[in-house]
C-alpha positions, 0 to 999 in steps of 0.5 A, spaced: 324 285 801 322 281 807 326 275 810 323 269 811 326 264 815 331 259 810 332 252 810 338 248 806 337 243 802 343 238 802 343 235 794 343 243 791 347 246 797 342 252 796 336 255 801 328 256 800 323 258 804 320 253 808 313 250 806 309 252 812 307 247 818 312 241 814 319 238 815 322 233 813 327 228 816 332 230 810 332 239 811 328 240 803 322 243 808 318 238 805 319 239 798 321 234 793 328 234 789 323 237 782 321 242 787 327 245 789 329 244 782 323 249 779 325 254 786 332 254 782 329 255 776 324 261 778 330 264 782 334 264 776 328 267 772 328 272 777 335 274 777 335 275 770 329 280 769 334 284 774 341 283 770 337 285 763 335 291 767 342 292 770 345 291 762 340 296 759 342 301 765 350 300 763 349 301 755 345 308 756 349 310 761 355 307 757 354 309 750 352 317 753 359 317 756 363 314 749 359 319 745 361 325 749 368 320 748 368 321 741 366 328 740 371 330 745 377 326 741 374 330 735 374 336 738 379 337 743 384 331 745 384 323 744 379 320 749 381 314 753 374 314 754 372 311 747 375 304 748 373 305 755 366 306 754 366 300 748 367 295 754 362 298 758 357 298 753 360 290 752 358 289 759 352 291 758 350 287 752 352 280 755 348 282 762 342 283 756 344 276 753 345 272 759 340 275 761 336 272 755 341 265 755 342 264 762 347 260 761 353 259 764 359 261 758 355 268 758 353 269 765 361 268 767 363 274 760 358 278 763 361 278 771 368 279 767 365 284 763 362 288 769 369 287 774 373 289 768 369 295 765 367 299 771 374 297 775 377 301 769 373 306 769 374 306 777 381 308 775 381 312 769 377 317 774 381 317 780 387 317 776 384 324 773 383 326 779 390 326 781 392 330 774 387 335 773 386 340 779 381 345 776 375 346 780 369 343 775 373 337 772 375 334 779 368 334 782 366 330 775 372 325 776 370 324 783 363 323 782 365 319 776 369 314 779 365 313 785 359 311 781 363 307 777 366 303 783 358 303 786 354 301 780 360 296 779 360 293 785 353 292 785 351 289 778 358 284 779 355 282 785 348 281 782 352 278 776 356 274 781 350 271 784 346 270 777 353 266 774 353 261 781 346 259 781 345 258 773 352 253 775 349 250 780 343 248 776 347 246 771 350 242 776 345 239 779 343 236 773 349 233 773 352 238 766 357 241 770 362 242 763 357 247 760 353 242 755 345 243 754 341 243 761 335 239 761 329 241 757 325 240 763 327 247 765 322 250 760 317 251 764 316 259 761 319 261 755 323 267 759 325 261 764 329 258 759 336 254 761 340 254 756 349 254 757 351 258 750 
């Protein structure tokens, strides 16, 4: 996408595009206080299309690997990836809620859930490797934990960022302790702020 020059406004701590020919003496580029309100609304709007893809991504991928987890427990050897892959599936599911919710309690599970479930992963994978030596299982375990390293550094940084602009919505509507945000911010049914 292209980057467009930012102002910032001093009441959100946050930056929108300039509306084109006007400043103001205050830096909100000429928008009032209801206008960066609705920008933050449409970017949380936006932010959570992403994460309820990121969450339906992390639960396929997920619930292939516990499958493949559980079949191997039956057949071979207890596979740490059935309790493994259950967390990764969870992270999954609260990026779908929270994406849903957009709230600040579910979008703040979803951004552990991510770090948590693929961090795991990361180090049961690297730790494979340093165990096992034969040819095909080390190149899976390396392409294994450098996927789940990237997708969970890339989705905890969306999930970051989703988790910090619904926080600041919240407290820029002076609801910092999690109660229910401003009905205002109903301005579509798939914008709807809520902190559940």
């Amino acid at each position: 996408f292209p980057r467009r020059e930012r102002y910032t406004t001093e009441s959100t701590s946050r930056s929108f595009p300039p509306m084109d020919g006007f400043e103001d003496e205050d830096g909100n580029g000429g928008y009032t206080d209801g206008d960066i309100e609705t920008m933050q609304i449409e970017e949380i709007a936006r932010l959570a299309k992403r994460v309820w893809y990121a969450g339906l991504f992390v639960v396929i991928v997920s619930a292939l690997f516990w499958v493949w987890a559980v079949y191997n427990t039956f057949t071979q050897y207890l596979d740490s990836g059935v309790l493994l892959f259950l967390v990764t599936i969870a992270s999954g599911v609260a990026g779908m809620v929270a994406s849903k919710k957009k709230g600040v309690c579910v979008s703040k599970a979803y951004f552990w859930l991510i770090l948590i479930g693929h961090a795991a992963a990361t180090i049961i994978y690297a730790g494979a490797v340093i165990l096992r030596h034969d040819t095909p299982w080390l190149v899976y375990c390396i392409i294994a934990s450098s996927g789940w390293s990237v997708t969970g550094i890339y989705f905890g940084q969306r999930a970051y960022i989703f988790q910090k602009r619904i926080e600041q919505l919240a407290n820029d509507q002076g609801d910092p302790d999690n109660a229910l945000l401003s009905p205002k911010n109903n301005l579509h049914d798939d914008m709807a702020v809520d902190v559940h």
